[in-house]
C-alpha positions as CSV (number, residue, x, y, z in Angstrom):
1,X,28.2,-26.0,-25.1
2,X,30.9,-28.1,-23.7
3,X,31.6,-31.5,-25.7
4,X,31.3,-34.5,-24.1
5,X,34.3,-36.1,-22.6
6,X,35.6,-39.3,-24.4
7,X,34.8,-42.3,-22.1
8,X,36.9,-45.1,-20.8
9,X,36.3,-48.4,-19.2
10,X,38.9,-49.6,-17.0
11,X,38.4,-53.1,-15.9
12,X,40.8,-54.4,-13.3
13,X,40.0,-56.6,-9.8
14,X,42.6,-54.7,-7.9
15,X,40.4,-50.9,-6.6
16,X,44.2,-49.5,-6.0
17,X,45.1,-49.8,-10.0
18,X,41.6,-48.6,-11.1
19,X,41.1,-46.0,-8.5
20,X,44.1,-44.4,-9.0
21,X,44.3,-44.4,-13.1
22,X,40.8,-42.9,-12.3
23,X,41.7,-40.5,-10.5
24,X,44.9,-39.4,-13.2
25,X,42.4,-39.4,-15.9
26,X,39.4,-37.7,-14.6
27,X,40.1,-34.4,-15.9
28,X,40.8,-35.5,-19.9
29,X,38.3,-38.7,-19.7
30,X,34.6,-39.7,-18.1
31,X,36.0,-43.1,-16.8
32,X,33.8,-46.1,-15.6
33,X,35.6,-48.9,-13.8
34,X,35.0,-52.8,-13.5
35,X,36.2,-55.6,-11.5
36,X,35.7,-58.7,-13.9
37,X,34.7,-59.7,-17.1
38,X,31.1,-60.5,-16.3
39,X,30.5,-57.3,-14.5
40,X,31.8,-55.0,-17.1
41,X,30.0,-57.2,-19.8
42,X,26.6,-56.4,-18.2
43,X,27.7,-52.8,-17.6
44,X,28.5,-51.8,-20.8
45,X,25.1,-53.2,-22.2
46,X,23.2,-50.9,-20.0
47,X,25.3,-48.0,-21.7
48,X,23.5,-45.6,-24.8
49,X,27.1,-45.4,-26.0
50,X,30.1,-47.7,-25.9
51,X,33.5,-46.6,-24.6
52,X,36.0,-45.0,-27.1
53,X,39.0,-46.9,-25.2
54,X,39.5,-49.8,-23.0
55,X,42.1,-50.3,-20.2
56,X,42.1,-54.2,-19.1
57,X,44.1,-56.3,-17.3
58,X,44.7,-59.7,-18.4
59,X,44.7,-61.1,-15.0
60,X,40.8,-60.7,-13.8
61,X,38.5,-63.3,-11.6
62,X,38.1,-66.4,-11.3
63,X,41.0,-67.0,-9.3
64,X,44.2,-68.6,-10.0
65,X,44.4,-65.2,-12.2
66,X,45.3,-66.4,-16.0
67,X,45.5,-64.4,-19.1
68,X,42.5,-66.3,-20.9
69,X,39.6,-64.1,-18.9
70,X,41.8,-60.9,-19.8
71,X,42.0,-62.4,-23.5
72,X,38.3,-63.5,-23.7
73,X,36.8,-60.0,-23.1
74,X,38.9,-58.3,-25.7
75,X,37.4,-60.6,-28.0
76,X,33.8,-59.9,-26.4
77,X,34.6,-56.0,-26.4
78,X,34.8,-55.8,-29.7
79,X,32.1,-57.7,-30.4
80,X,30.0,-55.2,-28.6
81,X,31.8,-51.9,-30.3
82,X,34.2,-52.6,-33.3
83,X,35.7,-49.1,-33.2
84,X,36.4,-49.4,-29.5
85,X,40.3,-49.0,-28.9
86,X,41.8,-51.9,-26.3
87,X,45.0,-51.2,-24.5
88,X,46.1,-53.9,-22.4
89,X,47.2,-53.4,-18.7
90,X,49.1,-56.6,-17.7
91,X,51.5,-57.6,-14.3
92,X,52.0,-60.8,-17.2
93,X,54.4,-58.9,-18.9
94,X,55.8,-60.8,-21.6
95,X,56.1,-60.5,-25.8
96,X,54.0,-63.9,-26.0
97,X,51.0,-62.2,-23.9
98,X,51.7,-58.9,-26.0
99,X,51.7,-60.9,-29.5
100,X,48.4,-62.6,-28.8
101,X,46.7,-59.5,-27.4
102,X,47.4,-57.5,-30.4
103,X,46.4,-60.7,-32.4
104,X,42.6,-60.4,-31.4
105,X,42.4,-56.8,-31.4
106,X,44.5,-54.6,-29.3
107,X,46.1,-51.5,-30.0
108,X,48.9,-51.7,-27.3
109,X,50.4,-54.1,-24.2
110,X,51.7,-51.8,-21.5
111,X,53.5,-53.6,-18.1
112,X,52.8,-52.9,-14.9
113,X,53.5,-51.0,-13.3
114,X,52.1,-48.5,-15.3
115,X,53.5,-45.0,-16.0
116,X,50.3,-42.5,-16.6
117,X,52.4,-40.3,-18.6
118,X,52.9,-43.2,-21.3
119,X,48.6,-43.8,-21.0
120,X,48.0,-40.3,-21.5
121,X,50.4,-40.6,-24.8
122,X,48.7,-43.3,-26.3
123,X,45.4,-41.9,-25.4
124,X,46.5,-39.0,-27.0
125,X,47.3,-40.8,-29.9
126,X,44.4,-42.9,-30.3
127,X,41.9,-40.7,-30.0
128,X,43.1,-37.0,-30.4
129,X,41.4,-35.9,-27.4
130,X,41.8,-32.5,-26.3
131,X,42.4,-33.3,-22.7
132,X,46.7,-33.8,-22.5
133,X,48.1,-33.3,-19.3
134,X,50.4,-30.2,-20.0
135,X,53.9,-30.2,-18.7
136,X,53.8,-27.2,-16.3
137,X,56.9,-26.2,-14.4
138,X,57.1,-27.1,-11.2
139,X,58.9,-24.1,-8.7
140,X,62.6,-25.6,-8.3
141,X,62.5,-28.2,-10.2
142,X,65.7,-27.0,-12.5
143,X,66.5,-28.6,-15.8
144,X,65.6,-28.5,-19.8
145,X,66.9,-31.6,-20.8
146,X,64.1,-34.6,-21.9
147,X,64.4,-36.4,-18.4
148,X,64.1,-34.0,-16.4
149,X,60.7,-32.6,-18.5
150,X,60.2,-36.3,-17.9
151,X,60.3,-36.2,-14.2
152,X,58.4,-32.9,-14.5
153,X,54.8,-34.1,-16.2
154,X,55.7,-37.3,-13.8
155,X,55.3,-35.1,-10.4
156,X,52.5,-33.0,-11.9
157,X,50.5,-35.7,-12.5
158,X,51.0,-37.6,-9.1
159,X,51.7,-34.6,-6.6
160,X,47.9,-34.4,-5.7
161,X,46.8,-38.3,-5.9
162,X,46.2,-39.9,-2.3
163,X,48.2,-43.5,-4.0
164,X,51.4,-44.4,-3.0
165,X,54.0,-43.6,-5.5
166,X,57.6,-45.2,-6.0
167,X,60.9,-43.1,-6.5
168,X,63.4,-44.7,-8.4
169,X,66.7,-43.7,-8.9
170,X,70.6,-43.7,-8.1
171,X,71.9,-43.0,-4.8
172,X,72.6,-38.7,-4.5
173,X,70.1,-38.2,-7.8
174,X,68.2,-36.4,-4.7
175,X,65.0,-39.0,-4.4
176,X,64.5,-37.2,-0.7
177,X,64.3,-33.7,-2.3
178,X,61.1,-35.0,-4.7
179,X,59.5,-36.4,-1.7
180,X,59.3,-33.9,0.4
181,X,59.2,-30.9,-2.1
182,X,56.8,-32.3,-4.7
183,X,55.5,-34.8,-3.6
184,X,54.1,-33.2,-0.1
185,X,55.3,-29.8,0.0
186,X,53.5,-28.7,-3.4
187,X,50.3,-30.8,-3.0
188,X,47.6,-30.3,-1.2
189,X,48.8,-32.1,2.0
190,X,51.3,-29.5,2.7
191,X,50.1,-28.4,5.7
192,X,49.9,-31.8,7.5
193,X,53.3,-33.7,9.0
194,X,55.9,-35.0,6.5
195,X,57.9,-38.2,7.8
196,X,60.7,-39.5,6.4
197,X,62.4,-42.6,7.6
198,X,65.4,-44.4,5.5
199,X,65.0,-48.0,6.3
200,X,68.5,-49.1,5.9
201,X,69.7,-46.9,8.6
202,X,68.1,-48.7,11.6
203,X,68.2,-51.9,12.6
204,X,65.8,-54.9,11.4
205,X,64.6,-55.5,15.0
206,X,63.5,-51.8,15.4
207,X,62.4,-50.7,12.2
208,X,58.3,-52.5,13.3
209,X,58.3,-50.8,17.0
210,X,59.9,-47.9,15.0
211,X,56.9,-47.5,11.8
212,X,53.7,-48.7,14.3
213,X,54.8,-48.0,17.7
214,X,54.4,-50.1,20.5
215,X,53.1,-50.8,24.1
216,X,54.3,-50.5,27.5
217,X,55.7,-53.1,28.5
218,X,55.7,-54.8,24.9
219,X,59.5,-55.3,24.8
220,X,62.4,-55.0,27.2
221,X,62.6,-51.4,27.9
222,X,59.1,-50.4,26.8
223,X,58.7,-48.7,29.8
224,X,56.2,-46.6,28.4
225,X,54.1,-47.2,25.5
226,X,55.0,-44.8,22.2
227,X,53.5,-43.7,18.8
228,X,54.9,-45.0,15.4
229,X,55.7,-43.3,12.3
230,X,52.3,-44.2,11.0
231,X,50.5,-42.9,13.5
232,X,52.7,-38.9,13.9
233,X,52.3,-39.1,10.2
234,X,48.8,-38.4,11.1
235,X,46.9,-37.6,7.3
236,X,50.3,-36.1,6.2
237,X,52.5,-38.0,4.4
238,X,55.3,-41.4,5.5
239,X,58.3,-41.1,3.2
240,X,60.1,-44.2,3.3
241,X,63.6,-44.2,1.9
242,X,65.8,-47.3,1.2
243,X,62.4,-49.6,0.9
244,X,64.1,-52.7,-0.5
245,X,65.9,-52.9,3.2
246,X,62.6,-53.7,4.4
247,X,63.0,-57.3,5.8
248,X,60.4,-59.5,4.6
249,X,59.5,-60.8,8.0
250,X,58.0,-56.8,8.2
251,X,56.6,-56.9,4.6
252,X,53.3,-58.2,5.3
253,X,52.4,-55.9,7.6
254,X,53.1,-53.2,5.6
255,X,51.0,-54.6,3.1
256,X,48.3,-54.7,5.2
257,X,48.4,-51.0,6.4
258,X,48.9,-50.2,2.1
259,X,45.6,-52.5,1.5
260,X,43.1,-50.9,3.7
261,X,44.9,-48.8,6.5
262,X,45.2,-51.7,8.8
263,X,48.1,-51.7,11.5
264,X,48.3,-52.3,15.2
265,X,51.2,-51.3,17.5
266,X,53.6,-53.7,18.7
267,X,52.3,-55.6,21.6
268,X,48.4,-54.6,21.1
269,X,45.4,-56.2,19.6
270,X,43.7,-53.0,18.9
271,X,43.7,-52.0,15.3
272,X,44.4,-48.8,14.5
273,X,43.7,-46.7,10.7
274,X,46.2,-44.7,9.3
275,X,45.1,-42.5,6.7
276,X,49.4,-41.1,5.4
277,X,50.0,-41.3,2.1
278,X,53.0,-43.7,1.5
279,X,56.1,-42.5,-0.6
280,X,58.7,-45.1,-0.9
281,X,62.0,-44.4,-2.4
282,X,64.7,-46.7,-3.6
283,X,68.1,-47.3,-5.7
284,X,67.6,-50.9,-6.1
285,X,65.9,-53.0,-8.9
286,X,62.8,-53.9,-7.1
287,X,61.8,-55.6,-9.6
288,X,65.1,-58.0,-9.7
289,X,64.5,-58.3,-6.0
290,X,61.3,-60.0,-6.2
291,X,62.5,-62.1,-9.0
292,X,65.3,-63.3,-6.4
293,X,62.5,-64.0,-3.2
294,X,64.1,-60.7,-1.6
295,X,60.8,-59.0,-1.8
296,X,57.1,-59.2,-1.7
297,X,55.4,-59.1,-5.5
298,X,52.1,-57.9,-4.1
299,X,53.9,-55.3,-2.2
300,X,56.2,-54.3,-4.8
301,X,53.1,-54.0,-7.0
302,X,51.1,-52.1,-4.3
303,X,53.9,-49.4,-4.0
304,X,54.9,-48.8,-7.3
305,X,50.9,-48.2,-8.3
306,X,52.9,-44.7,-9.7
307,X,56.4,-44.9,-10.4
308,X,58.9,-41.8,-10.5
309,X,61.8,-42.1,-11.8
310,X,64.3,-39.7,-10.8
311,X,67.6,-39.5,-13.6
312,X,71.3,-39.5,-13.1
313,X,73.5,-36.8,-13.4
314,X,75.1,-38.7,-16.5
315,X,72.3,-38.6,-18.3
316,X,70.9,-34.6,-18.1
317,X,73.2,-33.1,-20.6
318,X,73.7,-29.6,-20.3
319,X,71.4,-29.4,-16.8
320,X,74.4,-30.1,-15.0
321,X,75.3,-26.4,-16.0
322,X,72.1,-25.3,-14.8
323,X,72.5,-27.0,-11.6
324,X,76.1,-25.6,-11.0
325,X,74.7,-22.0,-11.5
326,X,71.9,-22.6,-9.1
327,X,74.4,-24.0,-6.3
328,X,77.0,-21.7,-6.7
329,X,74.8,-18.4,-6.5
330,X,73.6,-20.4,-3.3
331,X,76.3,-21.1,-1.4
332,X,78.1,-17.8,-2.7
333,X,75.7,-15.8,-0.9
334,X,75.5,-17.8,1.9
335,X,79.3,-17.1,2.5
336,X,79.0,-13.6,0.9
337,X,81.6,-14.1,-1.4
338,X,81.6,-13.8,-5.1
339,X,81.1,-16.8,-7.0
340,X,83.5,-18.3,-8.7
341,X,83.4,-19.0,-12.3
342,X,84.7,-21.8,-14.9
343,X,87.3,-21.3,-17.8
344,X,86.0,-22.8,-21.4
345,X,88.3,-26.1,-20.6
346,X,87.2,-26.3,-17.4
347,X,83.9,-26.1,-18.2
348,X,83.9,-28.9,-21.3
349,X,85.5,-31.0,-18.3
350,X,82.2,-30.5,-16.4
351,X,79.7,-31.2,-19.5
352,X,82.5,-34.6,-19.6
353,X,82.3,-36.0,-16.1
354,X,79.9,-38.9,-15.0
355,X,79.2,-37.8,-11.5
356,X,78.7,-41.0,-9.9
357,X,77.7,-39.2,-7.0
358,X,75.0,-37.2,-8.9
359,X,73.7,-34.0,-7.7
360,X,74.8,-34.8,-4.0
361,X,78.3,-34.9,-5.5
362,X,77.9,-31.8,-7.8
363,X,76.6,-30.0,-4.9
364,X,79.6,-30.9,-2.7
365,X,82.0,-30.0,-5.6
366,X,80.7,-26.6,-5.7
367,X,80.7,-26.2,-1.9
368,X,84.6,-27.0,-2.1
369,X,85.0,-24.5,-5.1
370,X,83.5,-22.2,-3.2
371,X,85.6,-22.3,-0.1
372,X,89.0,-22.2,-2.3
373,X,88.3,-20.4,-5.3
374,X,85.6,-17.5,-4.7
375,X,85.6,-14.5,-7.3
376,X,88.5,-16.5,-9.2
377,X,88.0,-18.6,-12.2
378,X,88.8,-22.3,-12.1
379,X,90.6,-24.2,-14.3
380,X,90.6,-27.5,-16.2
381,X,93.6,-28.8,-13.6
382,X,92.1,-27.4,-10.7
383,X,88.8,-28.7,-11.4
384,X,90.1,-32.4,-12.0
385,X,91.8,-31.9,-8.7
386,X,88.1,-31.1,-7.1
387,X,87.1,-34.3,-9.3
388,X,89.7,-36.4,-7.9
389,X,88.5,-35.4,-4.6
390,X,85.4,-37.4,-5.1
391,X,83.3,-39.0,-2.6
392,X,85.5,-42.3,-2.0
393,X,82.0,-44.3,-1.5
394,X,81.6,-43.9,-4.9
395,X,84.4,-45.6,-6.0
396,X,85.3,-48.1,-3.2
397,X,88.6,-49.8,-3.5
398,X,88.4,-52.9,-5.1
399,X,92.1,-54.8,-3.3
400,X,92.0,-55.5,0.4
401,X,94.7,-53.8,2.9
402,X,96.4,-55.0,6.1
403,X,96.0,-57.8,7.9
404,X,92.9,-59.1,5.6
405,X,95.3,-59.0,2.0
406,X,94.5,-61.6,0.0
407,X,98.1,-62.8,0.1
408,X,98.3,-64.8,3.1
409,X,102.0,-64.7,3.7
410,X,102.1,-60.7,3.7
411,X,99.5,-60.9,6.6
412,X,101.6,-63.7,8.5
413,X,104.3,-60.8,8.1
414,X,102.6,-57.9,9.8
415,X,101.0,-60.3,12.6
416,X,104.8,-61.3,12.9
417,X,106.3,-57.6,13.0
418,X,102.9,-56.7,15.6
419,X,103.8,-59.9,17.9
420,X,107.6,-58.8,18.5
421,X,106.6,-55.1,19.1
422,X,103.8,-56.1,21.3
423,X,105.3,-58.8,23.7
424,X,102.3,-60.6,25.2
425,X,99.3,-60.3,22.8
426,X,95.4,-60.6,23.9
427,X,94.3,-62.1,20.5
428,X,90.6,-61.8,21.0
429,X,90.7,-58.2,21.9
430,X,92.6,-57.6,18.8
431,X,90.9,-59.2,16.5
432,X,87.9,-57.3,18.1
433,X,90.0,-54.0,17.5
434,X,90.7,-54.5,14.0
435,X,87.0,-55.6,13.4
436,X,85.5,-52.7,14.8
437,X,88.0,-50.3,12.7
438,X,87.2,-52.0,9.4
439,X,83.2,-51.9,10.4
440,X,83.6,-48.0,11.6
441,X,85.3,-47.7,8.8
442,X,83.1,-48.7,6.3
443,X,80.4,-47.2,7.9
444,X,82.5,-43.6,7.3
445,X,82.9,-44.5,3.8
446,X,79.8,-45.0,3.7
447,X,78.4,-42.0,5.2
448,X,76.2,-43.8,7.5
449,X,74.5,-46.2,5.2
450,X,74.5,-48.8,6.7
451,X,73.5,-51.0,3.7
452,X,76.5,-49.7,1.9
453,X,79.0,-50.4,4.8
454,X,77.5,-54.4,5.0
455,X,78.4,-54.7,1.4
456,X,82.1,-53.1,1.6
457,X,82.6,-55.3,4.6
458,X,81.0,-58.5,2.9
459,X,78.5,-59.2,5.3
460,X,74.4,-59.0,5.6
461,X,72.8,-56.1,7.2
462,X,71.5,-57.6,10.2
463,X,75.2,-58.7,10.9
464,X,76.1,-55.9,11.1
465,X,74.0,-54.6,13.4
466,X,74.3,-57.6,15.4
467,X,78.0,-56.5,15.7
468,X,77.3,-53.2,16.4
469,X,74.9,-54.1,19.1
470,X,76.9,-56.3,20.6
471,X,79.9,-54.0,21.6
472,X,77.3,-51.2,22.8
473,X,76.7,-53.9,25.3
474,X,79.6,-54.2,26.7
């Protein structure tokens, strides 16, 4: 005879949040759900038997949301069941909530958003229950080391949910590969389209026509009317890379589509349902963002339902070995050469360097080594020299050049020496000339992110564009 499951109550007013901890804990734990205090109140006295473990949030009904409803029915839990265990599940993330909490009764404060994997610990720990999510290996998913087993029971847990999930993590640390690998590729949505669109990389006025789509005739040159992202993404899946470039104008209506599936195309009153689940990906501190009025709270919190966070390089220890073997038997046999291999000092240099470019940077290094230094063994020096040879985006210099020094009688010099060589001078069309090298020049540096480029050059994003678009309509 199987024994009974251990049961939890999750009370939150937000259907996202409880749906989707549901949904990760179904398997381990018989989980009933509840929108307020009242309602779970008269729930739980309809039960035989009283839940083992609670998940609240502070923040419940009436509205404005306040921590006293969240703080009353801990007390009023425990009333009912004594032995009942009461983690707290609070956006109100602070150690004066967490004190009091733990004051009247609870075992643990855990911020939102909420990793699973940390639930499923303390669940585990609580109550011994049999049901632990194992860590199974994921097919290419290569690395030993404690973050990357990290990111491993992460993407097991969240592969097959239908909620959004956020991917966190430095720029190269490959947040496109865990999207479209294993977070569509190994779920069961594999079979349906897989979008991917990197908000930083097109400009602000077409990134709504761009997701929704639009009418004829919506727009100058909407000669014809067109299908969004949304909508090709079909019941697939809508990666969307760079998500804190999303400008805030567009925010709501992204919220809306996250909320209930809600969007209409640009130009249109029909509302249309899109049924994609939404991957976001990002390198910045969302979290700062919203703090600085840069982003939405309600759609930071609606994205980052399940957060993945994907490690640097830096911090993988001896997986940066791992990876090296696994790139250079690829790229090897792509050229059909024999590898190449590392001598002892060169390979301490390797288990030493930062890679600030992260695996996209490793990758590239091994691609170079390759190309030079197939079947030989590389050392220390020639390594350092591969090194050296870093992506410049990744270390920008930080002292201007030419005619924007800081020293303002070294530029007087050079516009001197360039108005004796050049005779008559058209200064608007020069100044337009250097502009448009520094800007295509940044954007190189950059390798086309455009993000990037606007903060070499010291300028917004949309100004850059604006530029941009300017001179292609000349």
């Amino acid at each position: 005879m199987t024994a009974a499951k251990p049961l939890l109550l999750i009370v939150d007013d937000d259907p996202l949040i409880s749906e989707s901890l549901g949904f990760a804990f179904a398997q381990a734990l018989d989980v009933i759900t509840s929108h307020s205090r009242p309602h779970a109140l008269a729930m739980l006295r309809q039960l035989r038997q009283a839940p083992q473990i609670a998940l609240i949030d502070l923040g419940l009904p009436p509205f404005p949301h306040r921590p006293d409803e969240g703080f009353a029915l801990i007390g009023d839990l425990l009333a009912l069941s004594p032995e009942m265990k009461i983690i707290v599940l609070s956006g109100q993330n602070d150690e004066e909530n967490a004190r009091h909490a733990r004051t009247l009764g609870a075992v643990d404060f855990v911020g939102k958003p909420c990793d699973p994997g940390r639930l499923s610990a303390l669940f585990q720990q609580t109550l011994n229950f049999p049901g632990k999510i194992e860590n199974q290996p994921l097919a290419g998913l290569i690395g030993e080391s404690l973050p990357a087993q990290r990111l491993r029971l992460q993407l097991g847990q969240f592969a097959n949910l239908a909620f959004p999930v956020l991917i966190e993590g430095e720029s190269g640390s490959g947040k496109d590969i865990v999207a479209s690998h294993y977070l569509h590729q190994l779920t069961n949505r594999r079979d349906k389209p897989f979008l991917a669109l990197n908000c930083a990389a097109i400009s602000p006025t077409l990134l709504e026509p761009t997701l929704f789509g639009y009418a004829k005739g919506a727009f100058t040159g909407a000669s014809t009317a067109k299908a969004g992202y949304f909508e090709d993404a079909d019941s697939g899946t809508l990666f969307l890379d760079e998500i804190g470039e999303l400008p805030l104008d567009l925010q709501p209506k992204l919220l809306r589509v996250l909320e209930n599936g809600e969007y209409q195309r640009v130009g249109e009153t029909q509302t249309r349902i899109s049924k994609a689940r939404i991957i976001t990906a990002t390198n910045r501190d969302l979290r700062q963002e919203t703090r600085a009025g840069r982003f939405r709270a309600d759609l930071f919190h609606r994205l980052s339902v399940f957060t993945v966070a994907v490690p640097p390089l830096r911090e993988m220890g001896n997986d940066r070995l791992l990876l090296l073997d696994h790139f250079r038997k690829i790229y090897a046999g792509q050229v059909q050469l024999p590898p190449f291999s590392l001598s002892p000092d060169a390979e301490a240099l390797w288990l030493d360097y930062a890679f600030p470019g992260n695996v996209r940077e490793l990758r590239n290094i091994v691609i170079r080594l390759t190309a030079r230094h197939a079947g030989e063994m590389v050392s220390s020096e020639l390594l350092l020299a591969e090194f050296d040879a870093a992506d410049p985006a990744e270390n920008p210099p930080t002292e201007p050049i030419g005619l924007v020094a800081d020293d303002l009688e070294q530029t007087k010099q050079s516009a001197r020496k360039h108005l004796q060589n050049a005779g008559r001078l058209k200064l608007d069309a020069t100044l337009e000339l250097w502009e448009r090298g520094y800007i295509e020049a940044a954007i190189e540096l950059s390798a086309g992110n455009m993000s990037q480029a606007a903060r070499r050059l010291g300028i917004n994003r949309t100004t850059l564009y604006n530029r941009l678009e300017g001179w292609s309509r000349r």
